[in-house]
C-alpha positions as CSV (number, residue, x, y, z in Angstrom):
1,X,88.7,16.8,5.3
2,X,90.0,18.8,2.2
3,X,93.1,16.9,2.2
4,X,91.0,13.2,2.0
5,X,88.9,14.5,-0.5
6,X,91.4,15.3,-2.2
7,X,93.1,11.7,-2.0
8,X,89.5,10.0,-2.3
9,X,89.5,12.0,-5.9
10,X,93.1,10.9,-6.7
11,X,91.8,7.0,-5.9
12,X,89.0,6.7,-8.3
13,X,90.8,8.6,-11.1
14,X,93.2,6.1,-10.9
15,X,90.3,3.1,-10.9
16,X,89.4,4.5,-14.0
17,X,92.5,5.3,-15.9
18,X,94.8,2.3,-14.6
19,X,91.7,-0.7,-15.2
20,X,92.2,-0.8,-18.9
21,X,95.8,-1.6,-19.0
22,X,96.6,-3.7,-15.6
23,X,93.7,-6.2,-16.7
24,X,94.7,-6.2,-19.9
25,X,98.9,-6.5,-19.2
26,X,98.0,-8.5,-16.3
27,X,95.2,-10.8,-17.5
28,X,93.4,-10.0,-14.1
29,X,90.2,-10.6,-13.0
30,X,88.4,-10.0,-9.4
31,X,85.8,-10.2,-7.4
32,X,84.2,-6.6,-6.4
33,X,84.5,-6.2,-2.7
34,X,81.5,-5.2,-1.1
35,X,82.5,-3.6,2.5
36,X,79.2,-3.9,5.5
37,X,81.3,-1.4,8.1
38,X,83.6,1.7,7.6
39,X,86.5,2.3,8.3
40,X,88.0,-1.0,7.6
41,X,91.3,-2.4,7.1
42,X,92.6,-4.8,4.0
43,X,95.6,-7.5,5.2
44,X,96.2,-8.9,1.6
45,X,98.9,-11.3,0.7
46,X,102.2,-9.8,-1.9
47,X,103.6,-10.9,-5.1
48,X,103.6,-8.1,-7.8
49,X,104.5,-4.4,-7.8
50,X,101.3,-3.7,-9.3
51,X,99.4,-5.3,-6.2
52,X,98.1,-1.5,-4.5
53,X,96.0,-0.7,-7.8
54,X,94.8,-4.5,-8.4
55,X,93.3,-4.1,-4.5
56,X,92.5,-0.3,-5.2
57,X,90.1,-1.8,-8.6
58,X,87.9,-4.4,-6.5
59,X,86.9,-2.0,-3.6
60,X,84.8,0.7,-3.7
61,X,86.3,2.8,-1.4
62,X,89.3,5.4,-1.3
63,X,92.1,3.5,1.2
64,X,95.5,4.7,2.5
65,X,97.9,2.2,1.5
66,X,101.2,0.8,4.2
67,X,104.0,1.1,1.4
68,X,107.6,0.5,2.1
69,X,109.5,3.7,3.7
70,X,112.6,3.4,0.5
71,X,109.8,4.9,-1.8
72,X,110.2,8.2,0.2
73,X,113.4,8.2,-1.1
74,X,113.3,9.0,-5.1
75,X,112.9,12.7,-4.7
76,X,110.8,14.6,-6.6
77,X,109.0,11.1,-7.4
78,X,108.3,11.0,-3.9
79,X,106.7,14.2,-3.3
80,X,104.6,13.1,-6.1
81,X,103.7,9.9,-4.3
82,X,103.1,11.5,-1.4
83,X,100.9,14.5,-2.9
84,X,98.7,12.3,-4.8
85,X,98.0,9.2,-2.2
86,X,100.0,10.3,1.2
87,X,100.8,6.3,1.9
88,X,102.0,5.6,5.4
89,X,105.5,5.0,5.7
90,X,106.7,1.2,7.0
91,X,110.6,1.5,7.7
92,X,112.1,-1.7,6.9
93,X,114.5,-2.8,9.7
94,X,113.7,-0.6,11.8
95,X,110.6,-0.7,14.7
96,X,107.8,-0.3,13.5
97,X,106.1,1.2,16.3
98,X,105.2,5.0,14.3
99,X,103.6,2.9,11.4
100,X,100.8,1.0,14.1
101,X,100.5,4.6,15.4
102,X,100.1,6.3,11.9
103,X,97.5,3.1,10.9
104,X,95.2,4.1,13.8
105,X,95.3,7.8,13.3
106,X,93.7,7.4,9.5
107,X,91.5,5.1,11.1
108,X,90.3,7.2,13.6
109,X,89.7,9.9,11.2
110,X,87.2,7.7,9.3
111,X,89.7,6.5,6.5
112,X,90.1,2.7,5.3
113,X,93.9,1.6,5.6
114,X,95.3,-1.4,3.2
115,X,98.6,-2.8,4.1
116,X,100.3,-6.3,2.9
117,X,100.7,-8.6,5.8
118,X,103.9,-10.3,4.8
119,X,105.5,-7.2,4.4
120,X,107.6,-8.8,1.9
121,X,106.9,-10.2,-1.3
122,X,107.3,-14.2,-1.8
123,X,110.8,-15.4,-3.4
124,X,109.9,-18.9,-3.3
125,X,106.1,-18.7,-4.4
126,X,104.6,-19.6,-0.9
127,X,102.9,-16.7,1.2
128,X,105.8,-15.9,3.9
129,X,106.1,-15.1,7.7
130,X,103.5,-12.9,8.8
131,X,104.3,-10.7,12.4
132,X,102.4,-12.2,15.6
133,X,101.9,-8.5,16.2
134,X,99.3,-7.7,13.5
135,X,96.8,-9.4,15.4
136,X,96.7,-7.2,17.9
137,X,97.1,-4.3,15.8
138,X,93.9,-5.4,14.5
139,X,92.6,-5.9,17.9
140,X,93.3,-2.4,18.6
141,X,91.8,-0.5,15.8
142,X,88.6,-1.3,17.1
143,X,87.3,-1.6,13.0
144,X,86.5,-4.6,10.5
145,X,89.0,-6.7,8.9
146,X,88.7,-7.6,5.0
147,X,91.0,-10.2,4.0
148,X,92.4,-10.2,0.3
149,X,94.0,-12.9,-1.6
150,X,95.8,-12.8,-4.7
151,X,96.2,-16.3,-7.3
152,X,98.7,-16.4,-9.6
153,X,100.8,-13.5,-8.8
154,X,104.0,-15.1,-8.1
155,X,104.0,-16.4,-11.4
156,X,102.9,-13.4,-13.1
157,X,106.1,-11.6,-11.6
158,X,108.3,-13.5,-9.2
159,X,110.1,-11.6,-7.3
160,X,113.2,-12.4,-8.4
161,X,112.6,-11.8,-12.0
162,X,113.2,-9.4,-14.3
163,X,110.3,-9.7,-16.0
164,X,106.5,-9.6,-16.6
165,X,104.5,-12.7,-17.2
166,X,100.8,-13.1,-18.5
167,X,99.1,-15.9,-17.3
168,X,96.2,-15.5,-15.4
169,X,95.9,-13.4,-11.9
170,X,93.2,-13.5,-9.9
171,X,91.7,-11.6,-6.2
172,X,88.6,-11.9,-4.4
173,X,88.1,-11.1,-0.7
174,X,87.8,-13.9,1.9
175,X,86.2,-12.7,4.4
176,X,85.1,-9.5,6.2
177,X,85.2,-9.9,10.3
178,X,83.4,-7.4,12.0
179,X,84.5,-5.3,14.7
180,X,82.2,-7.2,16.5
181,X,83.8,-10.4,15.7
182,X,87.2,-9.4,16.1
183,X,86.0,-8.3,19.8
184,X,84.9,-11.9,20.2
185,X,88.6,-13.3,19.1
186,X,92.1,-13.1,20.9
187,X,95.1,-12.0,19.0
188,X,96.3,-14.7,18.2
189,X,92.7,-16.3,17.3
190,X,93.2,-13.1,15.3
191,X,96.2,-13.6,13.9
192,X,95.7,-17.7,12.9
193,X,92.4,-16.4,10.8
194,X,94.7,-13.7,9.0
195,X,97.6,-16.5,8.4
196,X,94.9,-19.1,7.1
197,X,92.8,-17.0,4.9
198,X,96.0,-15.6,3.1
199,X,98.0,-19.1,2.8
200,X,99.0,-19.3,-0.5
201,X,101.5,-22.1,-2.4
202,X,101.6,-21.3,-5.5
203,X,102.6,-24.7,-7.0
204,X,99.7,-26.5,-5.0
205,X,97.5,-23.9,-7.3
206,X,99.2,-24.8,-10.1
207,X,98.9,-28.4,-10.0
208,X,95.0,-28.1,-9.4
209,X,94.8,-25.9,-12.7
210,X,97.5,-25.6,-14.8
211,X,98.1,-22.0,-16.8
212,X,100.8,-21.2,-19.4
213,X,102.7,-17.7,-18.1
214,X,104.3,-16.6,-21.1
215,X,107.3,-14.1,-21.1
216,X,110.7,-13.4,-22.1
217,X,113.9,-14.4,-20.4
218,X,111.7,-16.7,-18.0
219,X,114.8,-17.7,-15.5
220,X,116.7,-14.5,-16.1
221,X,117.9,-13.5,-12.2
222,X,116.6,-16.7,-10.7
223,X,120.1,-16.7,-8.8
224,X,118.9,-13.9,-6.5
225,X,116.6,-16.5,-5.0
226,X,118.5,-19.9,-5.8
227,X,121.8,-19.1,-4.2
228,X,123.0,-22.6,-3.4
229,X,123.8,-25.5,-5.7
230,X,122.2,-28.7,-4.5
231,X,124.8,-30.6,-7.1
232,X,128.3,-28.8,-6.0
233,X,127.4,-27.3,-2.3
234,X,128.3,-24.2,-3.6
235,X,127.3,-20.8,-3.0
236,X,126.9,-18.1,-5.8
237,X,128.0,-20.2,-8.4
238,X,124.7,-20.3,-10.8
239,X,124.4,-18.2,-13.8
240,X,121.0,-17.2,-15.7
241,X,120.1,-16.4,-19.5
242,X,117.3,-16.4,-20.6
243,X,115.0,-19.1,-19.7
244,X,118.2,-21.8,-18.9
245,X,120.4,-21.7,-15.7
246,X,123.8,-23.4,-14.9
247,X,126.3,-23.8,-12.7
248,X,130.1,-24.4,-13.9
249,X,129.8,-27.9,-12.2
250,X,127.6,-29.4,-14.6
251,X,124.2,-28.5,-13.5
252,X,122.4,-27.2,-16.9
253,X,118.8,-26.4,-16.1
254,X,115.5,-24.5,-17.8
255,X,112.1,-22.6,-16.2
256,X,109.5,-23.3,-18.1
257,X,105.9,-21.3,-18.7
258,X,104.4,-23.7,-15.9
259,X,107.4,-22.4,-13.6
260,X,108.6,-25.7,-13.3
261,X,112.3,-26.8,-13.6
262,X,113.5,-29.4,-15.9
263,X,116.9,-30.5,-17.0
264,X,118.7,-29.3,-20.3
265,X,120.9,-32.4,-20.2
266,X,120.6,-36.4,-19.5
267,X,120.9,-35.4,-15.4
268,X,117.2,-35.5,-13.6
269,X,116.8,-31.8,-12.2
270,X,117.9,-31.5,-8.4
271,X,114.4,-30.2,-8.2
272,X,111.1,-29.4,-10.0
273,X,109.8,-26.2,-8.2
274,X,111.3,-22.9,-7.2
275,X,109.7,-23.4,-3.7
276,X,111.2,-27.3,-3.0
277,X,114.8,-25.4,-4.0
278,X,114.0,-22.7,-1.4
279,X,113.1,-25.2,1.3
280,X,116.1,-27.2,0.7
281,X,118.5,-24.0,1.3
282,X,116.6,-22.8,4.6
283,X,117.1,-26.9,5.4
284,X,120.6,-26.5,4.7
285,X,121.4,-23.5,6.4
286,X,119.5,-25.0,9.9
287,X,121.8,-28.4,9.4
288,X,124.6,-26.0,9.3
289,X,124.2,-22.8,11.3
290,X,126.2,-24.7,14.4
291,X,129.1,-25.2,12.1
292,X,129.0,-21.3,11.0
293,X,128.7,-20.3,14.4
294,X,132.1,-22.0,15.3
295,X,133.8,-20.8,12.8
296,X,136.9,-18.6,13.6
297,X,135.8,-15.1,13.3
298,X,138.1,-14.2,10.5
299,X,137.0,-16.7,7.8
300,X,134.5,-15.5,5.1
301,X,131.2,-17.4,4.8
302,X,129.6,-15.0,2.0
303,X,131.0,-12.3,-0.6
304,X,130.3,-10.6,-3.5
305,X,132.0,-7.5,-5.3
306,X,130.8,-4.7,-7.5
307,X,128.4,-3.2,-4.4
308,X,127.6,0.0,-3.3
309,X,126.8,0.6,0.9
310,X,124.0,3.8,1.0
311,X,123.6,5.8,4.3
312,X,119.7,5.5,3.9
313,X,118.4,9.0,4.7
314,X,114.2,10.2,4.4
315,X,114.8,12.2,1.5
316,X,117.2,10.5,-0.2
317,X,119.8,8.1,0.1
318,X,123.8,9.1,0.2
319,X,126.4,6.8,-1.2
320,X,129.3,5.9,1.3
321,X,131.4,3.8,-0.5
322,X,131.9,1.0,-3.3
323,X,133.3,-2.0,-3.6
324,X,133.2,-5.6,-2.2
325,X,130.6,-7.0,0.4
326,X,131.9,-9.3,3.0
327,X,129.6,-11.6,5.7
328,X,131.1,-13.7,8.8
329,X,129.2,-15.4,11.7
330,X,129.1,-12.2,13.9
331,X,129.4,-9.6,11.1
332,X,129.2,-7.8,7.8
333,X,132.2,-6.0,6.5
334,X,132.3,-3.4,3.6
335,X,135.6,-2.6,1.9
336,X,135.6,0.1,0.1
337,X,137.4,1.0,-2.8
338,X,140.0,3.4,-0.9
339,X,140.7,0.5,1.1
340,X,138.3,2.1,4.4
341,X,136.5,-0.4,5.8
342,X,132.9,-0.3,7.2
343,X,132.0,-3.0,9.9
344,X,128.5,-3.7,11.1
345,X,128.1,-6.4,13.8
346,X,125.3,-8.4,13.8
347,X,124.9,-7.8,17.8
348,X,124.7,-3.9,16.9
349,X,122.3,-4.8,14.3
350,X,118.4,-4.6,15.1
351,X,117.0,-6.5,11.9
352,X,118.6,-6.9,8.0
353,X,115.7,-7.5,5.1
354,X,116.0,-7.2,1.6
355,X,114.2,-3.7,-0.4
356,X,113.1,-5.0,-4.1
357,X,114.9,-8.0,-5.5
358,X,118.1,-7.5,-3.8
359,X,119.1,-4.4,-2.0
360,X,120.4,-5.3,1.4
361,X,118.7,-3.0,3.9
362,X,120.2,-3.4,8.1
363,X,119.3,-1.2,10.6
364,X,121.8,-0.6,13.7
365,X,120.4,-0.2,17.1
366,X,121.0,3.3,17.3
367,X,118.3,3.8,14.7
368,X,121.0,4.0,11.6
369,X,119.7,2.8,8.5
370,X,122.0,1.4,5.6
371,X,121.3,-0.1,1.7
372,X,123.4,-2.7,0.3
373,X,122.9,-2.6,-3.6
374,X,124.3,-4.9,-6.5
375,X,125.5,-3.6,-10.0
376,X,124.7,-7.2,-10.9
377,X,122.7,-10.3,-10.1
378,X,123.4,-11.6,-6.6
379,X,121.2,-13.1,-3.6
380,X,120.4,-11.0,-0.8
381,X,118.6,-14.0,0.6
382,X,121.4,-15.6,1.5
383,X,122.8,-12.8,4.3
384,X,119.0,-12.2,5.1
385,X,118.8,-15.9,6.1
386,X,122.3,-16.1,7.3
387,X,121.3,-13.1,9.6
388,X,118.2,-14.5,10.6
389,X,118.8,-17.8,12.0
390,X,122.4,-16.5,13.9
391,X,120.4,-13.2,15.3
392,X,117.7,-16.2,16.2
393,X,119.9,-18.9,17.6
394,X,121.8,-16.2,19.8
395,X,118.6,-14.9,21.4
């Protein structure tokens, strides 16, 4: 009990101390939550770093948060982390078994739990995939459910930028089940209410009331969501600066405060939102993934240079080599500087997501975990998707 004292203490410190400036930098507002059962879980949908202490200001009570397992990697930061709010560690691309088991245990010992139910934060402005599986998880904890929804943080800070937008950001809760409810529901009755409660497109929002974001360097790493040229076909090609980006075939194009796209030239824009672009690569790739699949196995679909491949350790990460990233259909190679080459197939290969903007982060079935980073902008969404829809189509 010392120990969630302690943690309970850490919580409201930080209520106090962090309100000021994240409403103020933010231009966030909310809804105070107002919890009828304890313990209880929070699902909330993801946009902004900052989304833990914008959930941890409307609620009243101390929570343990589900935070990505990478953070247990800075070191001496992480000790901090961990000394101050113990979070429960989710390992990307690798089961996540321990984490459900680590969720119930706080639970069990009377402690709230928050976690974001994408797992992911949106690229494309729309709230993505969440796992069939949390609905039983929810099922199982035997506690209430509060759902949390965030407005306008995908274009307060999308993910793919490298900056900070103020606009207007909004949460409220949308509703608290009870345990008795959730006793009354199936898991997947369950899991619909949790995927329709924290359904958000952020352009739809934006059209019913339009707010000015205003920032610096507005499309500045947009290529590490837009990866595919709708005007050339190809891959890699565009270039950002400040609030214009281009491709060398022509397409000249700007992201404006509304996060639309318009043209820079006398050419109509292949597209006016960040989402429609998205949805026409995913489109794309499922026209072409029999193609890929055919392909002979020695010719490159995707590539980029200047990477480094990280053995990803608890504790810290080890570098294993630099130098250029290669993907085919059943495969990712890595060739290192000193000539070595590092090969990871894709049927060894449990899951590949993306840590951040653009770390790569692949799991092997033995439990191995790996980091792909960039010393530049580049889209890790194109191998995620790449990965996803052959790992899919084979099984």
């Amino acid at each position: 009990m010392k120990i969630l004292n302690w943690h309970q203490f850490v919580f409201r410190m930080l209520q106090i101390f962090l309100k000021p400036y994240l409403v103020k930098k933010l231009n966030y507002s909310y809804e105070k939550a107002k919890p009828k059962n304890h313990p209880y879980i929070v699902l909330a949908n993801h946009n902004t770093d900052y989304d833990p202490f914008l959930i941890g200001l409307a609620f009243p009570d101390h929570m343990y948060y589900v935070a990505s397992e990478h953070i247990f990697r800075w070191g001496f930061i992480s000790r901090i982390i961990n000394f101050l709010v113990a979070p429960i560690p989710r390992v990307k691309a690798i089961t996540e078994i321990q984490t459900a088991i680590d969720i119930l245990k706080r639970l069990k010992n009377g402690a709230n739990v928050c976690m974001f139910a994408e797992g992911n934060r949106s690229f494309s402005g729309e709230t993505g995939e969440i796992h069939p599986a949390t609905g039983k998880l929810i099922k199982k904890s035997g506690v209430s459910l509060i759902t949390f929804r965030f407005d306008g943080g995908y274009f307060t800070s999308p993910r793919w930028s490298k900056t900070i937008r103020r606009g207007q950001l909004k949460g409220r809760v949308v509703k608290e089940y009870t345990p008795e409810e959730l006793k009354s529901m199936t898991a997947d009755e369950v899991y619909s209410a949790i995927k329709k409660d924290l359904y958000v497109n952020a352009y739809e929002e934006q059209e019913k009331n339009p707010v000015a974001y205003e920032g610096d360097n507005l499309a500045e790493n947009i290529e590490t969501a837009l990866y595919l040229c709708p005007k050339c076909g190809r891959s890699a090609t565009l270039k950002s600066q400040g609030d214009r980006f281009f491709c060398s075939c022509g397409l000249d194009l700007k992201y404006d405060v509304y996060g639309y796209i318009s043209s820079n030239n006398d050419d109509e824009p292949p597209f006016k939102t960040v989402l429609d672009w998205c949805r026409y690569q995913d489109t794309k790739l499922e026209q072409d993934i029999e193609r890929i699949k055919s392909l002979p196995p020695d010719e490159i679909i995707y590539s980029d240079e200047g990477q480094t491949l990280w053995k990803a350790n608890r504790g810290k990460n080890r570098l294993i080599a630099k130098g250029n990233l290669l993907c085919y259909n059943d495969r990712i190679v890595f060739e290192g500087e000193d000539n070595h080459i590092y090969t990871y197939k894709f049927e060894n290969m449990s899951d590949l997501n993306i840590i951040g903007q653009m770390d790569i982060a692949f799991a092997t079935n033995d439990r191995q975990a790996y980091e792909i980073k960039s010393d530049h902008p580049r889209s890790a969404l194109k191998y995620r998707e790449l990965f996803r829809h052959l790992k899919t189509r084979k099984h």
